[in-house]
N, C-alpha and C positions, 0 to 999 in steps of 0.2 A: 666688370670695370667699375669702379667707383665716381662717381658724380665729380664732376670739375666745379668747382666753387665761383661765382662771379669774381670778377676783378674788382680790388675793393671792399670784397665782404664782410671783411673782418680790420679792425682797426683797435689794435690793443689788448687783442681779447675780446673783445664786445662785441658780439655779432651785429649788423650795422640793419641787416632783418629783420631782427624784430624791433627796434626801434622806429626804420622805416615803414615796418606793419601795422604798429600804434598810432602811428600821423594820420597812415591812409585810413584808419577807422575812424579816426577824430574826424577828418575830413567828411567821408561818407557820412557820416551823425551830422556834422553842418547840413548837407545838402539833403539828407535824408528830412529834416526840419523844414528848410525853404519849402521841397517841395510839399510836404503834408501841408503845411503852413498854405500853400496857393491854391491847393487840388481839395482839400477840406476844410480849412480854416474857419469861414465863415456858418460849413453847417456844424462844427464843434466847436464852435466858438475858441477857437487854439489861439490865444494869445489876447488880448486885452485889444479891441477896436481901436484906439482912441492913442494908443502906445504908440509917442513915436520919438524918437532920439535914440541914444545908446544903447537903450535898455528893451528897444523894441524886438518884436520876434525877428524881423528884416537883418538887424543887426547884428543880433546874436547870430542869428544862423551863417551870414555872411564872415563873421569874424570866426567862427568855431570851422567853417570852412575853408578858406584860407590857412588858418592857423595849422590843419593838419596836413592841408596837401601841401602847400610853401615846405608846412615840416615835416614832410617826407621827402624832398627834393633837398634839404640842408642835413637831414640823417644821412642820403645816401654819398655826399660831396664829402671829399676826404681834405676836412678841413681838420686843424688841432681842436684837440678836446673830446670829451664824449660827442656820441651821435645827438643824445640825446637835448644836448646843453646846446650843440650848432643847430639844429631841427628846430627849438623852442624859439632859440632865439633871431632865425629868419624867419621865422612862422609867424610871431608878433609882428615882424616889422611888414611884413605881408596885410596882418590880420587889422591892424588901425584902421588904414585909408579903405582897403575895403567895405569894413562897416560903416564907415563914413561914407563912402558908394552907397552903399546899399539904405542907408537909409535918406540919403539925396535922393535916390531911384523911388523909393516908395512912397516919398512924400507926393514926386512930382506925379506918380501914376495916381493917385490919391486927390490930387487937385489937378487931374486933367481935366478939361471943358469939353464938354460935348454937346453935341443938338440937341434942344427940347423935342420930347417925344411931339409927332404931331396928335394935333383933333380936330374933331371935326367942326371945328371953324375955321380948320386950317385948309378943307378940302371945301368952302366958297368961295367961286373964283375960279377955280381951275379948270381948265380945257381939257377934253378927253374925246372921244369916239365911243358911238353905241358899238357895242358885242353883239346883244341879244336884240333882237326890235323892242321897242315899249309900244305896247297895246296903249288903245284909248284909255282904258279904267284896269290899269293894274300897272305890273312890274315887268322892265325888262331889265338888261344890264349894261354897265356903263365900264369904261378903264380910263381912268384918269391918273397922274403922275403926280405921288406927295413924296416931295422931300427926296427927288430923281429917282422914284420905284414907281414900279406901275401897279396900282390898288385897282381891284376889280370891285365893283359894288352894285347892287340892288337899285333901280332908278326908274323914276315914275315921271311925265310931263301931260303939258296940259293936251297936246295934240297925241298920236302915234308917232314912232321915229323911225327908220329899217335901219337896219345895222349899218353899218359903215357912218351914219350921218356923225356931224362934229358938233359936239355941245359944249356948254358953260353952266356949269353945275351953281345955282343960285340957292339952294339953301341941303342946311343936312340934318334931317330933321333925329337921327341918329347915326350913328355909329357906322353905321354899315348899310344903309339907302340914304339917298339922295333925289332932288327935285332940280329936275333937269330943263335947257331951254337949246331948240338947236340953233345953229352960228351958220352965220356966211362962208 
């Protein structure tokens, strides 16, 4: 039995397939871009840091993607004309505001605010609970809460502490130990 053809397939003669087959590759190639562009960009440096308007990677990709799926959805619609000529030109009108999207979207992810990383002046002051006991002359350990996490760290006082007691971490002499004081 021979293949029953989609309704539509053909318009004029011109198979309306392979037209709609060249949108959807163009498309694929946009979004093929985005993503390399987001998953590696930075370690191959793909596209120009600092690039950003019309001409940025965001853009392009955005607009080259659009342009082929939009125009594969105006190839395959039996509107007058070639496939090709209805496809391009919902495809454009698709592919503007888009990259205009897209590079609205990358500026503002590009100047979002985030928290300063904390330091360790940022962990005197804070209230925590011994883990470990602190011996007279040496290290136990401490958990205290920076920036609503709870940090485990190395902690020394002037007294011994047993675990459970409640301290107030008064100075940090680095990184990762602390000089501890216990609380009421």
């Amino acid at each position: 039995m021979p293949p029953v053809p989609w309704p539509g397939s053909e318009r004029g003669g011109e198979p309306v397939d392979s037209a709609a087959t060249v949108f959807l590759v163009i498309g694929g190639v946009g979004v093929a871009v985005l993503a390399l562009s987001l998953l590696v960009g930075d370690l191959l440096h793909l596209g120009h840091p600092d690039a950003d308007g019309p001409f940025s990677l965001p853009a392009v990709a955005g607009f080259v993607g659009a342009f082929g799926f939009i125009g594969a959805v105006g190839a395959s619609l039996p509107l007058p004309g070639s496939p090709a000529v209805a496809g391009s030109a919902l495809g454009l009108v698709a592919a503007v505001p888009t990259a205009w999207f897209a590079v609205r979207l990358a500026r503002a992810a590009a100047q979002m605010r985030s928290d300063a990383t904390p330091t360790r002046s940022d962990l005197v002051g804070t209230v925590g609970v011994v883990v470990s006991p602190i011996p007279d002359s040496g290290y136990g350990q401490v958990r205290v809460r920076l920036g609503g996490q709870p940090v485990q760290l190395n902690a020394r006082s002037d007294r011994p502490l047993p675990s459970g007691a409640r301290i107030l971490v008064v100075l940090a002499p680095s990184d990762t130990s602390v000089v501890v004081e216990e609380t009421p």
